[in-house]
Backbone of each chain as ProteinMPNN parsed JSONL, in Angstrom:
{"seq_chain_A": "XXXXXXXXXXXXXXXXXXXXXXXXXXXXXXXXXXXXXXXXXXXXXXXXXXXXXXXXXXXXXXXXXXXXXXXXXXXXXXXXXXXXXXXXXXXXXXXX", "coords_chain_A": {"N_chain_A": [[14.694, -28.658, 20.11], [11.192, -29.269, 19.857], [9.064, -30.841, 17.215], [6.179, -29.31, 16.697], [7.206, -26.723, 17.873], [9.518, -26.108, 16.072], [7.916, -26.163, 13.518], [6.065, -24.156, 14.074], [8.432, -21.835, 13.779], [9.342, -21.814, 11.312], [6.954, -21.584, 10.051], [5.966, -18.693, 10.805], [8.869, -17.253, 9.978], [8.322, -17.48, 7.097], [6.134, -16.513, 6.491], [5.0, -14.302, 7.594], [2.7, -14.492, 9.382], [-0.802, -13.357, 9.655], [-2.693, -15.177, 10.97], [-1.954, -17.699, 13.241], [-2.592, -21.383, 13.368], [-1.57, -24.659, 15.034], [-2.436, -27.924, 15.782], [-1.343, -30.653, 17.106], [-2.145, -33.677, 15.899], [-1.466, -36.493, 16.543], [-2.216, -38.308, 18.505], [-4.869, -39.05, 17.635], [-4.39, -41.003, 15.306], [-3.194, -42.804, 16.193], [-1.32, -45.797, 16.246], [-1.717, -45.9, 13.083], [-0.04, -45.713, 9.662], [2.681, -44.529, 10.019], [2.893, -43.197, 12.192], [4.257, -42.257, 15.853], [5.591, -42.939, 18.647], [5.131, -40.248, 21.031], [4.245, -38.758, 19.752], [3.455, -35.666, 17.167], [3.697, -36.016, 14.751], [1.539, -36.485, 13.194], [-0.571, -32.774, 12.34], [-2.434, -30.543, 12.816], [-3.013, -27.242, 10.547], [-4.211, -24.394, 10.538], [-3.921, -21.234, 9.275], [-3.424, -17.831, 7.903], [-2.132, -15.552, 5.455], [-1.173, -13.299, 4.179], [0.874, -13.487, 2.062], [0.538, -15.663, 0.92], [-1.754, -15.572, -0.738], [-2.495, -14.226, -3.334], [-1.748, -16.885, -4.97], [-2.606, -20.028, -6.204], [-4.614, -22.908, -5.317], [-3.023, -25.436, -5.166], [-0.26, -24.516, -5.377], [-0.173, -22.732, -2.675], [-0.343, -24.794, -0.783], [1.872, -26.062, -1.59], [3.646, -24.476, -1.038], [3.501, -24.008, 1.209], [4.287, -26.713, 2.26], [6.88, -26.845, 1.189], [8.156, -25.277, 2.942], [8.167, -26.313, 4.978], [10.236, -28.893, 4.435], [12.258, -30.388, 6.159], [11.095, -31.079, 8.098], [9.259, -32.522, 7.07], [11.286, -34.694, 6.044], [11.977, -35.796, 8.099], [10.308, -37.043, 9.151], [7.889, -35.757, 9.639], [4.599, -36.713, 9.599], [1.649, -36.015, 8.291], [-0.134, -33.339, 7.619], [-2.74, -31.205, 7.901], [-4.494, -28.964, 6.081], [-5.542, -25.774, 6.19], [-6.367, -23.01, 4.545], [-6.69, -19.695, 5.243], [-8.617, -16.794, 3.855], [-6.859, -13.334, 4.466], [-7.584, -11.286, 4.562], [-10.048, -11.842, 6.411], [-9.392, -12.456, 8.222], [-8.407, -10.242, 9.699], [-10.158, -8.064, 9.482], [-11.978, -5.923, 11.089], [-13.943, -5.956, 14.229], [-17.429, -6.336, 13.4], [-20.095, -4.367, 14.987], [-23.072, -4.106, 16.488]], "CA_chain_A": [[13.384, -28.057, 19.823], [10.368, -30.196, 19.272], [8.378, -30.523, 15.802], [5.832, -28.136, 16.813], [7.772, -25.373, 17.891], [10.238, -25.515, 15.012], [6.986, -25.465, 12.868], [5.562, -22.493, 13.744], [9.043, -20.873, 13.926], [9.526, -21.804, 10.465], [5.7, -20.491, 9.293], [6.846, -17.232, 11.192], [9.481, -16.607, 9.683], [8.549, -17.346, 5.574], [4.696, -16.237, 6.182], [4.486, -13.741, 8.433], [1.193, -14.581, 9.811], [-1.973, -12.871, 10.324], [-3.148, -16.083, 11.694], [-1.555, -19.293, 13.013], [-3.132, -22.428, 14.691], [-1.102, -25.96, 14.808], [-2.564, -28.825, 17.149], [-1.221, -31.561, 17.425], [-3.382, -34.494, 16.223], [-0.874, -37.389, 16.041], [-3.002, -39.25, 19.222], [-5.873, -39.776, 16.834], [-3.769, -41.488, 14.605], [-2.163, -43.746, 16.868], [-1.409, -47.183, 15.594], [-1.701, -45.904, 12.066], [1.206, -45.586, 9.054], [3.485, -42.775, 10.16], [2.655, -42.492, 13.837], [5.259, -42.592, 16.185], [5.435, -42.953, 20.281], [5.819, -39.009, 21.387], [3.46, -37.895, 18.555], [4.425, -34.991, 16.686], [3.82, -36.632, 13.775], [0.478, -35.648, 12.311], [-0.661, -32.107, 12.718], [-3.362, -29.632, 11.753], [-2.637, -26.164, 10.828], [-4.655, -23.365, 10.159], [-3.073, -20.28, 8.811], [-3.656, -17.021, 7.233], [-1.041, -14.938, 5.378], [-1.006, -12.257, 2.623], [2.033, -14.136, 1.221], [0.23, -16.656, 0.037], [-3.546, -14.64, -0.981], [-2.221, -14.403, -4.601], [-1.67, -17.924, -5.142], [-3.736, -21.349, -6.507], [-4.655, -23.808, -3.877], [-2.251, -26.364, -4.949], [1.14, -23.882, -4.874], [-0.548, -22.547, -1.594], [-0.248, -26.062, -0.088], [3.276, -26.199, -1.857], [4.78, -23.192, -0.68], [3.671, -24.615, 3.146], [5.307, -27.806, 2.894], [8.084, -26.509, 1.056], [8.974, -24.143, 4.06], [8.654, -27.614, 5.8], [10.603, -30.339, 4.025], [13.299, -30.345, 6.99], [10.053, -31.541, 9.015], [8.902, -33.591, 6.518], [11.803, -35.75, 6.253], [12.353, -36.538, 9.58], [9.127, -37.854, 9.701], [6.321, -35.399, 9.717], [3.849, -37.332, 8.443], [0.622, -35.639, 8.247], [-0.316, -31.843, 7.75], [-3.947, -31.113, 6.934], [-4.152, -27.29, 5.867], [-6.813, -25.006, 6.264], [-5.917, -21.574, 4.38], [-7.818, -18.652, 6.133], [-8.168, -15.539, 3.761], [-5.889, -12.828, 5.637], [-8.8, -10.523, 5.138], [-10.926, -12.221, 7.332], [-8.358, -12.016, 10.402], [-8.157, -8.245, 9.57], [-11.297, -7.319, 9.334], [-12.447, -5.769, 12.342], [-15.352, -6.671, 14.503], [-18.874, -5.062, 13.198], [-20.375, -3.628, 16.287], [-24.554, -3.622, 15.867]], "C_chain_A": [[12.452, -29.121, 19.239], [9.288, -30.354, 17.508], [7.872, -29.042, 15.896], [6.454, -27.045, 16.645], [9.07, -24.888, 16.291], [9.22, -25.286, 13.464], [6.252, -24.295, 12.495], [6.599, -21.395, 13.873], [9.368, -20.807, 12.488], [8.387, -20.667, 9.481], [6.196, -18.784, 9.565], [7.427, -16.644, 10.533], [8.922, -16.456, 8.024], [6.997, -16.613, 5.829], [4.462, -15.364, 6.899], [2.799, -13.825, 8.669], [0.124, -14.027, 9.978], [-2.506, -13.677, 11.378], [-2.42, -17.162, 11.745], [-2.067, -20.097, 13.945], [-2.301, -23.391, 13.948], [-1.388, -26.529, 15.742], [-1.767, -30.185, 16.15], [-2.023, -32.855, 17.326], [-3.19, -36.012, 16.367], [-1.7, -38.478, 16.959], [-4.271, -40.165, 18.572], [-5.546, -40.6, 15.753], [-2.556, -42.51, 14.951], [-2.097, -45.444, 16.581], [-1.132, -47.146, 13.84], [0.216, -45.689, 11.09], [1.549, -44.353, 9.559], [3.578, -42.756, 11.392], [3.867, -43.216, 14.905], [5.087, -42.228, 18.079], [6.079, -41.518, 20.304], [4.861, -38.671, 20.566], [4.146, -36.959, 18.13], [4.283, -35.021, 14.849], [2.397, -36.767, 12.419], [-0.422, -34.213, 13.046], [-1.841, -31.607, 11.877], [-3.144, -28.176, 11.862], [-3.802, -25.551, 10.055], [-3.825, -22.211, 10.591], [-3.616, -19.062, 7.829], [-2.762, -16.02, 7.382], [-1.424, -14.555, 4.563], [0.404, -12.903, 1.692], [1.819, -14.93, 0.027], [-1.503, -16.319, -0.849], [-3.541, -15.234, -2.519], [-2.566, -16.086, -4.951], [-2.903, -18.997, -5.23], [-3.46, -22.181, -5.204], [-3.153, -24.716, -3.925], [-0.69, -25.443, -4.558], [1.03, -22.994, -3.66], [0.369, -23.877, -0.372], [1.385, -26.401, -0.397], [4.331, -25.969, -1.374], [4.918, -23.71, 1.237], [4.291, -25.449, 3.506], [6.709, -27.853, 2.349], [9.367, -26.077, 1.822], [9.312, -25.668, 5.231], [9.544, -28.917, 5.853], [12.023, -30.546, 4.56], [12.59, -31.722, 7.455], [9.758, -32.569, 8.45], [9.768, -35.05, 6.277], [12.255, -36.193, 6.912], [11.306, -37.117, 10.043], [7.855, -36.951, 10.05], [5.748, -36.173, 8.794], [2.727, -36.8, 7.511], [0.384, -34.088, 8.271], [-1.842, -31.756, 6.986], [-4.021, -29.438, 7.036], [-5.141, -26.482, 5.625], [-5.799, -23.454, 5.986], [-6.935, -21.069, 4.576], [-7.274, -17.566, 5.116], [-7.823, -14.275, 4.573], [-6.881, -11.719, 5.79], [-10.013, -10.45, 5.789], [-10.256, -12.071, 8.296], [-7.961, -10.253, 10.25], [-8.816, -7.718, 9.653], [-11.724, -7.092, 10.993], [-13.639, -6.051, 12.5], [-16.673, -6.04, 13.677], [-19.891, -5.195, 14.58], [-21.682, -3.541, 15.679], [-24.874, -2.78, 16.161]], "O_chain_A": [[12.808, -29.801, 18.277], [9.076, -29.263, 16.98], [8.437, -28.007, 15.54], [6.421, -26.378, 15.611], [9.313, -23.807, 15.755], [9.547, -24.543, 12.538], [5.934, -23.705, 11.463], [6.224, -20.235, 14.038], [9.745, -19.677, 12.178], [8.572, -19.694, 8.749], [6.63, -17.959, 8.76], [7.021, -15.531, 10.199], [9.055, -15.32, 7.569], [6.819, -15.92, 4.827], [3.251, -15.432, 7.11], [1.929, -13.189, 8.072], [-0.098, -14.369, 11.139], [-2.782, -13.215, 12.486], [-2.105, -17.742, 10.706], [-2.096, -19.797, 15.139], [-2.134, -23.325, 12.73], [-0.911, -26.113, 16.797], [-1.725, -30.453, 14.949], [-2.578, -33.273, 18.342], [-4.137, -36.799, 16.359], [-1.948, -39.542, 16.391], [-4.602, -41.332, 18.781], [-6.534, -40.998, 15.136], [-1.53, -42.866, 14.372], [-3.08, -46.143, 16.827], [-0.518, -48.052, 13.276], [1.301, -45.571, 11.657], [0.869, -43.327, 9.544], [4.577, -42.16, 11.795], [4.282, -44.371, 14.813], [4.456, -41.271, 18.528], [7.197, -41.327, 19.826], [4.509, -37.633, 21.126], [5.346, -36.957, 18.405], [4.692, -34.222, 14.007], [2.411, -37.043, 11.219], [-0.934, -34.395, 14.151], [-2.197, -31.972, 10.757], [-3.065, -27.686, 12.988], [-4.297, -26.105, 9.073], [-3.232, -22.051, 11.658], [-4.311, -19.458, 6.893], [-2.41, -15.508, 8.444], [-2.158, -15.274, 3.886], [0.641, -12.483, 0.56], [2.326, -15.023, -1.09], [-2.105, -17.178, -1.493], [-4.173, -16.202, -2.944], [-3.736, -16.391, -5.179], [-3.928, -18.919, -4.553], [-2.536, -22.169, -4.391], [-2.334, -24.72, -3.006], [-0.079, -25.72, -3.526], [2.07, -22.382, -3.418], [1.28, -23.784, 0.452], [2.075, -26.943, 0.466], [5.401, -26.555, -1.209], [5.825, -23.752, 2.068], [4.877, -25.478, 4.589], [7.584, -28.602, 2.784], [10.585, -26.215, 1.714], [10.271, -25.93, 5.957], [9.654, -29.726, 6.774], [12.937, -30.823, 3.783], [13.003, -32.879, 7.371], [9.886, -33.636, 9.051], [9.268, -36.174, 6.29], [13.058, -37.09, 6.657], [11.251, -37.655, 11.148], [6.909, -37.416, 10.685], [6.082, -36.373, 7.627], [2.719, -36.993, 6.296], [0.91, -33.596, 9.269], [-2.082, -32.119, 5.834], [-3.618, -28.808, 8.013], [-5.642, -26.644, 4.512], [-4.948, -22.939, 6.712], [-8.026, -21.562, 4.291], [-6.089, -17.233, 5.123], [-8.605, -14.113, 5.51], [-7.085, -11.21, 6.892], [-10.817, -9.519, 5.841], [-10.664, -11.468, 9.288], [-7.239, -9.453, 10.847], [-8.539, -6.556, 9.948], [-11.753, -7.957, 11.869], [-14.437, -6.339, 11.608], [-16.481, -4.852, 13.417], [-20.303, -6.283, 14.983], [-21.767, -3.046, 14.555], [-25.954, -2.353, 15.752]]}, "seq_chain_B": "XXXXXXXXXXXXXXXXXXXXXXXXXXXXXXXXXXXXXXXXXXXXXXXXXXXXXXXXXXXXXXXXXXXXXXXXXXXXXXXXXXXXXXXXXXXXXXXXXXXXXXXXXXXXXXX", "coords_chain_B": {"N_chain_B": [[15.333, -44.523, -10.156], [14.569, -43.015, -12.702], [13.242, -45.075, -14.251], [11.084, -45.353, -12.389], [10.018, -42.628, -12.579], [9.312, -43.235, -15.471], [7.602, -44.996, -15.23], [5.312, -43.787, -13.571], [4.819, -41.36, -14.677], [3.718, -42.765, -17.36], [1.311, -43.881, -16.235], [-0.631, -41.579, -14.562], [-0.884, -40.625, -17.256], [-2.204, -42.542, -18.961], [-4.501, -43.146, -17.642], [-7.379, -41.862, -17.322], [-8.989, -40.638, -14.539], [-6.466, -40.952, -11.613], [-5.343, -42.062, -8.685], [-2.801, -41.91, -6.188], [-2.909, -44.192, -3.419], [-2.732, -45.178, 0.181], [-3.488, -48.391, 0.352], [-6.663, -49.865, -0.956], [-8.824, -49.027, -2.876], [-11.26, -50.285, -1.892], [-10.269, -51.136, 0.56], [-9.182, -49.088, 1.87], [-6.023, -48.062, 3.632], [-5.73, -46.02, 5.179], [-6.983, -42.506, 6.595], [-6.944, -40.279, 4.958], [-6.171, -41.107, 2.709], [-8.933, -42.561, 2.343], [-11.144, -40.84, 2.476], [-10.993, -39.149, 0.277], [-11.115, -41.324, -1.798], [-14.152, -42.075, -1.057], [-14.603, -39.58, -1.695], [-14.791, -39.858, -4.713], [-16.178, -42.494, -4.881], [-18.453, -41.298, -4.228], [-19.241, -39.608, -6.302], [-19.399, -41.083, -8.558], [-17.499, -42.365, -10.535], [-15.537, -43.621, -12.746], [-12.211, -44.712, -11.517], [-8.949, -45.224, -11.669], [-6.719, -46.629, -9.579], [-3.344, -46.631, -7.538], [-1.169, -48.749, -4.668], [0.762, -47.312, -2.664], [1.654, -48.448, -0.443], [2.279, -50.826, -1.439], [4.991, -50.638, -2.655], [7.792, -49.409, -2.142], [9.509, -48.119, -3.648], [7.924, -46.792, -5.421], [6.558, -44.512, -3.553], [7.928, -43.296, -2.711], [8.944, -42.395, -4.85], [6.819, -41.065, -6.141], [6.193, -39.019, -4.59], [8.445, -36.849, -5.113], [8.058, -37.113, -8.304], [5.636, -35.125, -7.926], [6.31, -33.075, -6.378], [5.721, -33.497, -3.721], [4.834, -33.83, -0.754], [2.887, -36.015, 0.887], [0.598, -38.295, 1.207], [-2.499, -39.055, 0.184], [-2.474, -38.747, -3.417], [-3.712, -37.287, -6.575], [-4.271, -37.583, -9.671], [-6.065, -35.754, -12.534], [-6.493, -36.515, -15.986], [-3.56, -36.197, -16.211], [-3.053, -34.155, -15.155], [-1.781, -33.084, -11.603], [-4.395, -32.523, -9.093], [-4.42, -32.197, -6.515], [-3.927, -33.037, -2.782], [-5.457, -34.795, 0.286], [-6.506, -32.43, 1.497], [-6.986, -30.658, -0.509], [-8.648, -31.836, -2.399], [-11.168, -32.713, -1.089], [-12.107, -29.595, -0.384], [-12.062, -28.683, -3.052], [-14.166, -30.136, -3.513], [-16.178, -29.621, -2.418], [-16.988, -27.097, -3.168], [-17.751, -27.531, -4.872], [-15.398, -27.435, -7.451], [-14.411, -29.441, -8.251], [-15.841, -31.171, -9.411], [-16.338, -29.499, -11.474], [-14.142, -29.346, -12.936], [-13.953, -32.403, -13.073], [-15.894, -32.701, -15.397], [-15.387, -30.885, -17.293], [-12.703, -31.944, -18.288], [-14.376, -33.914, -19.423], [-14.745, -35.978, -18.537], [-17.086, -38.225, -16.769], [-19.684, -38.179, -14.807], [-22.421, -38.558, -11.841], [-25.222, -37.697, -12.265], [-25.511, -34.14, -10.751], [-27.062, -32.608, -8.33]], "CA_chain_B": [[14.76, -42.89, -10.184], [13.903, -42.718, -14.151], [12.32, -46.231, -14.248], [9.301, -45.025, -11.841], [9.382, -41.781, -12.742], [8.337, -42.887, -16.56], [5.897, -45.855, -14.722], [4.48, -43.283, -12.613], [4.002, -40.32, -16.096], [3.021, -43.14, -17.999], [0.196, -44.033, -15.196], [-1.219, -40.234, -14.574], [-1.238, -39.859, -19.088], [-3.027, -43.563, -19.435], [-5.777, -43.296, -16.827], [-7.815, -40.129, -16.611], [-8.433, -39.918, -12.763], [-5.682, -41.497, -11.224], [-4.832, -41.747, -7.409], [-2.198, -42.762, -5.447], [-3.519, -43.957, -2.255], [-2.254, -46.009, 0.884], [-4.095, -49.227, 0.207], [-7.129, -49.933, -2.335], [-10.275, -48.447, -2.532], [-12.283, -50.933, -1.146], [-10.105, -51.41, 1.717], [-8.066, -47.959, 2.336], [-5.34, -47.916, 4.635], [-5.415, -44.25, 5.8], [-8.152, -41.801, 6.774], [-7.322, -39.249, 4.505], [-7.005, -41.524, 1.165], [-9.77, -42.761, 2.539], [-11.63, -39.611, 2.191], [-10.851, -39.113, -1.597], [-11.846, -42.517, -2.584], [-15.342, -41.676, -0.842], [-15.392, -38.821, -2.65], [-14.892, -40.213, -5.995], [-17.141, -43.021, -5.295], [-19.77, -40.855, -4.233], [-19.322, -38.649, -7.841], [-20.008, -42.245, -9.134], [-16.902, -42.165, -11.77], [-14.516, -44.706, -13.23], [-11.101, -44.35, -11.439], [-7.516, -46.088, -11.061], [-5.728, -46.242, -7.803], [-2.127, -47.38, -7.334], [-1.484, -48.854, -3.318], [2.225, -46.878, -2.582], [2.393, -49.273, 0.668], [2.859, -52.023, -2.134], [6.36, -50.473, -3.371], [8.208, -48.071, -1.412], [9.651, -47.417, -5.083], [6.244, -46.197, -5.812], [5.963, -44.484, -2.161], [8.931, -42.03, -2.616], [9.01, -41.935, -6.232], [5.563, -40.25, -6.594], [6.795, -37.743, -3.838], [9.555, -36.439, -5.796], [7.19, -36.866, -9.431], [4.625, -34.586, -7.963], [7.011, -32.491, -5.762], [4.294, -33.05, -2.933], [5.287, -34.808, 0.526], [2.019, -37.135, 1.089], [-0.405, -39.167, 0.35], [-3.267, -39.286, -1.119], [-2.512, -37.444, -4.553], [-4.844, -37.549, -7.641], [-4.539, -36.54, -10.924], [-6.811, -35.526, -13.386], [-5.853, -36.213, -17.198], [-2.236, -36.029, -16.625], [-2.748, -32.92, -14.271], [-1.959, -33.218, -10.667], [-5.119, -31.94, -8.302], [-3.82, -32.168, -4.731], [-3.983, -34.024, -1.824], [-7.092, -34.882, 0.362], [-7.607, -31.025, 1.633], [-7.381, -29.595, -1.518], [-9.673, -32.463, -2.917], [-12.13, -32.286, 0.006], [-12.242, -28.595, -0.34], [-12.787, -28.874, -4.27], [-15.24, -30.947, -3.949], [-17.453, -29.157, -1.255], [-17.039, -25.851, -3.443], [-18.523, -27.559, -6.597], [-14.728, -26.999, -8.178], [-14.004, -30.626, -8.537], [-16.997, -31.58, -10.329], [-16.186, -28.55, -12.809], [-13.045, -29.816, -13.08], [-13.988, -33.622, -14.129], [-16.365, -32.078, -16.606], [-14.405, -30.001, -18.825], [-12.474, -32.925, -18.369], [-14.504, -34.944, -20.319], [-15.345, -37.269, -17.405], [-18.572, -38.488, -16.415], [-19.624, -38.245, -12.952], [-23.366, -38.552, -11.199], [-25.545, -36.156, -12.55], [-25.683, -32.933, -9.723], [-28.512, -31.588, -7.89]], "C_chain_B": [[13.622, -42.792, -11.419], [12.877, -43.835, -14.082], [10.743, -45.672, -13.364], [8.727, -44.201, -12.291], [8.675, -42.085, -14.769], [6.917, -43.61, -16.242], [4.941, -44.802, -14.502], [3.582, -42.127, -14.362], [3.442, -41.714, -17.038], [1.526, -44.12, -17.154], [-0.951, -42.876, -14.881], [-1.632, -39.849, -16.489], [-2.011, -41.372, -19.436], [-4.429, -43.505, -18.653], [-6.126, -42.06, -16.225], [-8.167, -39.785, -15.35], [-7.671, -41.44, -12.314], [-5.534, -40.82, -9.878], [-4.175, -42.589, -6.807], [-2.587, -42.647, -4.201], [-2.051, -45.018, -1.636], [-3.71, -46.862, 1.159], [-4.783, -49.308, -0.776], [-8.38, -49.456, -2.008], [-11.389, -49.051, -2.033], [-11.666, -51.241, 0.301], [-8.745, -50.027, 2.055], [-7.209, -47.852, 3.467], [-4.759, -46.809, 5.506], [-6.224, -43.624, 5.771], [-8.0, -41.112, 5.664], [-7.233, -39.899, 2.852], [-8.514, -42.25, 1.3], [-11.552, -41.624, 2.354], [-11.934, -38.974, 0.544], [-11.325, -40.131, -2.138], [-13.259, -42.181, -2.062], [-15.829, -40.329, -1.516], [-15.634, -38.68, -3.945], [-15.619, -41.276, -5.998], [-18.425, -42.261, -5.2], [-19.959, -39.654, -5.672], [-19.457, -40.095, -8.828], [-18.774, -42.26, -10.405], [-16.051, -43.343, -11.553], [-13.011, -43.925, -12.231], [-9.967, -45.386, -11.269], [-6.625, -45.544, -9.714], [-4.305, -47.062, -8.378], [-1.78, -47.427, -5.581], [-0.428, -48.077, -3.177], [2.538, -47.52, -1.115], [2.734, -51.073, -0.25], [4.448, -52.08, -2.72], [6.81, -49.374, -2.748], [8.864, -47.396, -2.603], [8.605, -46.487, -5.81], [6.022, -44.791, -4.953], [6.979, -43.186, -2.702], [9.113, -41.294, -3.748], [7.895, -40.669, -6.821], [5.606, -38.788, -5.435], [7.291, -36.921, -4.468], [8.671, -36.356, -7.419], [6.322, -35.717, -9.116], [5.118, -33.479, -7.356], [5.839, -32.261, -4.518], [4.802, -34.418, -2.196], [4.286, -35.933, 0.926], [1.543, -37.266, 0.482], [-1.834, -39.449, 1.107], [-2.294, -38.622, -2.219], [-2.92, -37.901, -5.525], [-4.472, -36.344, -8.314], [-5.674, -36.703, -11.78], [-6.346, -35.485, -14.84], [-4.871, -35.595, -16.909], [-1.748, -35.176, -15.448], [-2.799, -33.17, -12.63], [-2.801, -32.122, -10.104], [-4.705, -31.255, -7.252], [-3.953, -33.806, -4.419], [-5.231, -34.195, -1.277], [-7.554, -33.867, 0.819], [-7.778, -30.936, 0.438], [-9.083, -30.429, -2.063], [-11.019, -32.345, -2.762], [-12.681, -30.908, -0.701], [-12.517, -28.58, -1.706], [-13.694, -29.323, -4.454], [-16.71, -30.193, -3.578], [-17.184, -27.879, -1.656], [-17.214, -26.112, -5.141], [-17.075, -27.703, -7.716], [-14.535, -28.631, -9.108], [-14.718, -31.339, -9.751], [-16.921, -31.34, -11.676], [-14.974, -29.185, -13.586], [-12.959, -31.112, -14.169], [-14.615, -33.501, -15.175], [-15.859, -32.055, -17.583], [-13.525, -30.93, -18.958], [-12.474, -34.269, -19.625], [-15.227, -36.397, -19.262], [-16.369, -37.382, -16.764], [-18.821, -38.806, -14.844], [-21.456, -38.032, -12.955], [-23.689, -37.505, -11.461], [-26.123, -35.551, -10.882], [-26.948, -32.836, -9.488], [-29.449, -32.642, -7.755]], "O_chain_B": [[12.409, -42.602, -11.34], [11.701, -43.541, -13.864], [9.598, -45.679, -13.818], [7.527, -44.238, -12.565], [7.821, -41.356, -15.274], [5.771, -43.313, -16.577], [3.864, -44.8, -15.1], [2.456, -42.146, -14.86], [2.347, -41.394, -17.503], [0.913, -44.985, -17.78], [-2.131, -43.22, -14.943], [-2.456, -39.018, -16.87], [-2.557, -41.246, -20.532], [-5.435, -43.888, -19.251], [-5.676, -41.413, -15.279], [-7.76, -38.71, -14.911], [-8.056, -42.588, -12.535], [-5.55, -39.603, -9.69], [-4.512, -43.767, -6.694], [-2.708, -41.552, -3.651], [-1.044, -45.44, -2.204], [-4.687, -46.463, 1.792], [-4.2, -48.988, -1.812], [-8.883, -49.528, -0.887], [-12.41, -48.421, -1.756], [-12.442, -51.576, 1.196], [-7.59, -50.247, 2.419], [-7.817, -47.468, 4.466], [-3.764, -46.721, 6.224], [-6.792, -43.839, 4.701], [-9.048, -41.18, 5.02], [-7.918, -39.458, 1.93], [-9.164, -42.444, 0.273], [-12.722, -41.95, 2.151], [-12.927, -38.508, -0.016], [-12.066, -39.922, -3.098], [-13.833, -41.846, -3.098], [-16.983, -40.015, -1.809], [-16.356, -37.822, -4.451], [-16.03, -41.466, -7.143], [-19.37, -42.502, -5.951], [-20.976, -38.967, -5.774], [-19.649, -39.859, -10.02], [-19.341, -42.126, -11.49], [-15.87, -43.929, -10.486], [-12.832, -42.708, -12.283], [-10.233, -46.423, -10.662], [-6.159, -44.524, -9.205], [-4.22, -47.843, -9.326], [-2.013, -46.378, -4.981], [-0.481, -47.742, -4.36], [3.589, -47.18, -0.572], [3.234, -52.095, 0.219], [5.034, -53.089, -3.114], [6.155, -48.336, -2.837], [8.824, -46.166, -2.644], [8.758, -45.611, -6.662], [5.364, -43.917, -5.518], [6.454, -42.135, -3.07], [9.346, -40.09, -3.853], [8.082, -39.738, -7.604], [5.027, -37.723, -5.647], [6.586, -35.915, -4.543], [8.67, -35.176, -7.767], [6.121, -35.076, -10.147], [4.42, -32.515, -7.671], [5.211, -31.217, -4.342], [5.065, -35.531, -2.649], [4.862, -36.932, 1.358], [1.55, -36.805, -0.659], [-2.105, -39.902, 2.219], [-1.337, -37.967, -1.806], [-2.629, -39.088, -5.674], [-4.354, -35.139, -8.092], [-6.263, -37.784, -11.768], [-5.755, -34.443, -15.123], [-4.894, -34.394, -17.182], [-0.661, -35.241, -14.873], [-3.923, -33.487, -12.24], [-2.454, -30.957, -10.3], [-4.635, -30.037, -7.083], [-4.026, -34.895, -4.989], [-6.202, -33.892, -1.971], [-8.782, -33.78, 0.838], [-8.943, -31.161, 0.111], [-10.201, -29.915, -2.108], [-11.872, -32.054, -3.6], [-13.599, -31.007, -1.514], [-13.732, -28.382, -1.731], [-14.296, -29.102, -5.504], [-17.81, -30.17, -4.131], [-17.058, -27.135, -0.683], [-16.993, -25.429, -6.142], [-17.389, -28.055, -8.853], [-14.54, -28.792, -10.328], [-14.236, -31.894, -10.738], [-17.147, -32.054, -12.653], [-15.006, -29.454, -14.787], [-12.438, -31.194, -15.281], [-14.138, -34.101, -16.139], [-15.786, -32.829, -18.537], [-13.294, -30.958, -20.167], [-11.688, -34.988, -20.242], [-15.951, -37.376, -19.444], [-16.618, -36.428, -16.027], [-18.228, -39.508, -14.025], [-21.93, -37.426, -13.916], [-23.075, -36.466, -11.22], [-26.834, -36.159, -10.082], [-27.845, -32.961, -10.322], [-30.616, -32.395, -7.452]]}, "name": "protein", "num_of_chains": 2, "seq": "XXXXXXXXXXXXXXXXXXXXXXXXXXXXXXXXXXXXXXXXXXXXXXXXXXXXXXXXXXXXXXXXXXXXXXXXXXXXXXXXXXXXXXXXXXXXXXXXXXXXXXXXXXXXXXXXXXXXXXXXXXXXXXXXXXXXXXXXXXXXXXXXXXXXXXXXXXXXXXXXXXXXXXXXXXXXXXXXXXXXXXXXXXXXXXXXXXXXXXXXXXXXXXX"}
């Protein structure tokens, strides 16, 4: 299984999601510390979960790479983290 | 282990903003400490960097000190902030500012 996919099977499972995006951004970062032929290796996620609502930014950001530090020491390098409150992906449309 | 980890606490409790980057602030070796040093020069304030591509003792040590997988990371009087979202995102929601304040730390007057 490649980074990715064991990424968002990991978010999955500890965060049940409202929202999940992960690209892939390791190409823009090619040449730099960390980056590795195959990429994989720096990512961007956006995410929104009621798991984490409660919580301060920094044990937000904690609790994400916590669920990750499989990933992380095999060489993820990079994770930039955009938390989405879960009541914005819930809220239904407003219709004019 | 101990040896860095008192370097590193006695580095974050001697120098009120402290950041460990990859490289030095005039010549940053990574977009995203790169990002934090621009946003602490542009708040115009005194800060200390440490490079963590100068000591991989440094590099892993401050991993494990902060319980936080990359780098950038910046503390504030003693207190670890984040990394360069949170920073970013503190900054561009006014928190950061509030932050060096109450602080005690002098930054570019606002507005």
């Amino acid at each position: 299984m490649g980074v990715e996919q064991s990424i968002i099977q990991k978010l999955n499972a500890v965060f049940e999601p409202e929202f999940l995006e992960l690209e892939d951004i390791s190409e823009r970062h090619r040449g730099h510390a960390g980056w590795r032929e195959g990429g994989e290796s720096h990512f961007r996620l956006k995410i929104a979960t009621r798991h984490l609502a409660s919580k301060a930014r920094v044990a937000q950001h904690r609790a994400i790479m916590d669920a990750l530090k499989s990933e992380f020491d095999a060489g993820l390098h990079a994770l930039t983290i955009e938390i989405i409150n879960p009541e914005k992906v819930l809220q239904p449309p407003t219709g004019e | 282990m101990t040896d860095i980890n008192a370097t590193i606490s006695e580095q974050v409790k001697s120098n009120p903003v402290m950041l460990f980057m990859k490289g030095t602030p005039d010549f940053p070796q990574c977009g995203f400490s790169g990002q934090v040093v621009q946003i602490l020069k542009y708040l115009d304030l005194e800060f200390s960097s440490a490079n963590v591509l100068e000591s991989d003792e440094l590099r892993q040590g401050i991993k494990s000190f902060s319980n936080w997988p990359t780098i950038p990371q910046l503390y504030v009087k003693g207190e670890f902030v984040g990394g360069a979202d949170i920073v970013r995102e503190m900054f561009q929601a006014g928190e950061l500012q509030e932050l060096l304040t109450r602080n005690g730390i002098k930054i570019k007057a606002q507005g």
